[in-house]
N, C-alpha and C positions, 0 to 999 in steps of 0.2 A: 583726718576728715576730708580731705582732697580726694583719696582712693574712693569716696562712696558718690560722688558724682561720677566719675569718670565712668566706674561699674554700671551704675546705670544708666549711663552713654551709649556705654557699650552695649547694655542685654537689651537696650532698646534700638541701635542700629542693626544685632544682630533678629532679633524678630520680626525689623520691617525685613531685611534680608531674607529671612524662611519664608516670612508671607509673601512676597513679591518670587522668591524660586517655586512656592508651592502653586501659584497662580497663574505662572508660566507655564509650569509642567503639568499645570492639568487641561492646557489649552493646545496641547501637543498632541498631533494627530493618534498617534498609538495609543495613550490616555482615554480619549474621544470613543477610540475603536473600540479598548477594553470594555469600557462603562457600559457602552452600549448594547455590548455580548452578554455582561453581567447581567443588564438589565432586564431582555429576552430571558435567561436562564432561570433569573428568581419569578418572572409573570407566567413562567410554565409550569402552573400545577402539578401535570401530571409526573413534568423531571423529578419537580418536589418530592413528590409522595413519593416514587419509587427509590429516588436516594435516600430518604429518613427509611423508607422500608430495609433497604440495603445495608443502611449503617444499624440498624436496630439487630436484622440479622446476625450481622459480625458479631456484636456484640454480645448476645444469644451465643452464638459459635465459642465464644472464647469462653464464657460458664461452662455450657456445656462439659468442653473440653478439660478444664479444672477439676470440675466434677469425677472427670471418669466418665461420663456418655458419650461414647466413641462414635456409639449409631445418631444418635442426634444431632451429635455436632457434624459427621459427614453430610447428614441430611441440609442442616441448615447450613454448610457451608457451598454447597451445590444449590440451596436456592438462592443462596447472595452471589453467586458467580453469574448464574442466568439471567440475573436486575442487571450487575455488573456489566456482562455483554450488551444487556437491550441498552442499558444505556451509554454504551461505547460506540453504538452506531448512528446516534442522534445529531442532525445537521447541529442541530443547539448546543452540544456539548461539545461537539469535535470544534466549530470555531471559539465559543469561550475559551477550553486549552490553549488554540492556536495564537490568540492574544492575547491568554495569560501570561504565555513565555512571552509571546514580545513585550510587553511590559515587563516583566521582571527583567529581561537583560538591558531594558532600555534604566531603570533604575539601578542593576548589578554599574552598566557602564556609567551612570553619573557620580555613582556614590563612589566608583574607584578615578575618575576622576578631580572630585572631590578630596579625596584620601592623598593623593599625588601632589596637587595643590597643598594644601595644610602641611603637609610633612616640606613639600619645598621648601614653606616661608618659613618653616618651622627652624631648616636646616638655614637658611640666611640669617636668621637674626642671630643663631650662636655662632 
């Protein structure tokens, strides 16, 4: 009976812990940067459309090609490249990417430091 406090000592320090690292890291400049590129990307209709155009395409491409319609799928797979290009050269997309990756290695680097931590204490207490 002592084990079931203590557990819940613990899942409860551990969550004030997540909420307080998650509150933090979303007040970190990079975070900041991301959301705000995110958010430009999704209020741009028109990226909208033409990526669900683009992924509908693909999709389309890879029946096709199942099928056996070799001419169609060539077809639709050159009008999903041409969406693909127009929207490779979009200020809005090119910096979304560019802060995509910095966020992800800003999260790669927490989480492996993170990982180095735990396995440390891990490795002291045995």
């Amino acid at each position: 009976m002592m084990l079931e406090p203590q557990i819940d000592r613990e899942q409860s320090d551990y969550e004030a812990t997540l909420t307080l690292f998650l509150s933090e890291l979303a007040k970190h400049p990079t975070v900041i940067d991301f959301q705000t590129a995110e958010s430009l990307l999704k209020n741009s209709t028109e990226l909208y459309t033409l990526e669900v155009e683009m992924k509908a395409l693909a999709k389309d491409a890879i029946l096709y090609k199942k099928i056996g319609k070799e001419r169609a799928y060539q077809e639709t797979i050159e009008r999903s490249k041409v969406i693909e290009a127009q929207l490779n050269d979009e200020p809005i997309l090119i910096d979304y990417r560019r802060k995509l990756t910095a966020v992800t290695e800003l999260l790669q680097y927490l989480l492996q430091n993170l990982e180095t931590q735990i396995n440390e204490e891990l490795h002291r207490e045995n």
